[in-house]
N, C-alpha and C positions, 0 to 999 in steps of 0.2 A: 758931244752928247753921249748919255750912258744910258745902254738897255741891259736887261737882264739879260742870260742867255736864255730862257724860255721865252722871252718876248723874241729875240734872234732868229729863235728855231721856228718859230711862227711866220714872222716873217718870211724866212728863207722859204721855209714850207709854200705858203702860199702862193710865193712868186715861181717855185718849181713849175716845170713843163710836166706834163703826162708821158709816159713810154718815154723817160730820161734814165738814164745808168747811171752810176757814183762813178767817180773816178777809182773808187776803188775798186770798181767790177760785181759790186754785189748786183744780182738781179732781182731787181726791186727799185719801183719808181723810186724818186728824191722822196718825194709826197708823203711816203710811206713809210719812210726810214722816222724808226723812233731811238736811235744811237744819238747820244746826247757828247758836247764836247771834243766832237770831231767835223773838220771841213768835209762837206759834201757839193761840193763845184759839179751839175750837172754837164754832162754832155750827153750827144745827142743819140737817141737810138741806135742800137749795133743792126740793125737791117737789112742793109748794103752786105755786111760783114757776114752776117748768120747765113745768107745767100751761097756768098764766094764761100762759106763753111761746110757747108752740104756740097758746094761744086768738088772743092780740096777734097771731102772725104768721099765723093764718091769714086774720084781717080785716083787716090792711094789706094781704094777695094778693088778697082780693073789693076791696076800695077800689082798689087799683093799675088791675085788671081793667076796672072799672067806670067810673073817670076815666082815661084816658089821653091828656090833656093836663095838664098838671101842671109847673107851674114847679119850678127847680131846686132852691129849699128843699124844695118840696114832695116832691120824688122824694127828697131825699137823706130826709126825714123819715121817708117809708115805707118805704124802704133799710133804716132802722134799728128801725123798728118788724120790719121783715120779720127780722131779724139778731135780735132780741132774745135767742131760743133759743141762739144760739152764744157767749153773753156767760155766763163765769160771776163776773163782778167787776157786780154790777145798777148799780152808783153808777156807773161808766163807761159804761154803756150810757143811764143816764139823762143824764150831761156829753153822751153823743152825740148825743143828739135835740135837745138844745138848745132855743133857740125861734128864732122865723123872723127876719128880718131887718127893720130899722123901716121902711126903706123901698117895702118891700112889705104893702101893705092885707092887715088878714084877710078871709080868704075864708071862705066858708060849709066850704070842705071843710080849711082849718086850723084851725076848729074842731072839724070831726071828727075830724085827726088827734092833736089835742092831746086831744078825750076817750078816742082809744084809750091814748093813750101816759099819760094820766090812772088809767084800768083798769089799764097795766100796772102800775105806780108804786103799786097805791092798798096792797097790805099789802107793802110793800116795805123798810118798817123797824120793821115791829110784827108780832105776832103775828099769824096767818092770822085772817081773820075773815069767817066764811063768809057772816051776815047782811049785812054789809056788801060785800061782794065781788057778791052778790048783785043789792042796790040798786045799786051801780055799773055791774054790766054791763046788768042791765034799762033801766036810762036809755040806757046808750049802743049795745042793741038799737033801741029807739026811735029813734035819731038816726038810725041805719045804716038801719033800715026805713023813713022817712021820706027818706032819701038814696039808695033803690032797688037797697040796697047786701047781698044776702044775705049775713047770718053764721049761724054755728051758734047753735042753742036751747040753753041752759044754766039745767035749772033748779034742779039743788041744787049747790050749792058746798061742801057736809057734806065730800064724800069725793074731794072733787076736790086 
């Protein structure tokens, strides 16, 4: 059977969910999107994600605060951990932070930033999962607390 693509786009429209993202990351329900000739495959709310986004950036700001000396990988890294929240495409923002440069040793505090930007990243292509989100930022509470580094207490991830 042959529809138009305006009868398609109707369709598709109609069956959209409310507070759904395009896979392309624009912010803007499906519903709303008037781009014609392109796949808009919903998925579901970044919620969960904008959450853990404000968590990442508020401990990239205690980390920035707390070391400030910091090589230039190292700042542009917290740049981006601190930026998180303004990304709504997460695959670009994970291209962004990249890793460090070979020619620069790890340091004790590229490994912190790598377990923040690890937190960020960790349900970032599967479904939320709060035990585990959990165990992750409790380890990397420990590293920060051992790094003299205050972040927020986070202890149920249920309704986060």
């Amino acid at each position: 059977m042959w529809i138009s693509k305006v009868a398609a786009r109707r369709l598709h429209e109609s069956s959209a969910e409310p507070d759904h993202w395009t896979e392309r990351g624009r912010a803007a329900s499906v519903s709303n999107s008037n781009v014609t000739d392109r796949s808009r495959r919903s998925v579901p709310a970044l919620g969960q994600h904008m959450r853990i986004s404000t968590t990442v950036r508020t401990i990239a700001e205690a980390i920035a605060a707390r070391m400030p000396t910091m090589s230039p990988s190292q700042q542009a890294r917290v740049y981006v951990l601190c930026s998180m929240p303004t990304y709504t495409d997460l695959g670009a923002w994970e291209e962004a932070y990249g890793q460090p440069p070979s020619d620069e040793p790890e340091t004790p505090l590229d490994l912190l930033l790598d377990s923040v930007f690890e937190f960020g990243r960790y349900n970032m292509y599967c479904r939320f999962d709060p035990a585990g989100t959990k165990r992750v930022y409790s380890e990397l509470f420990e590293q920060l607390h051992r790094a003299g580094i205050d972040c927020p207490e986070v202890g149920d991830f249920t309704d986060f």
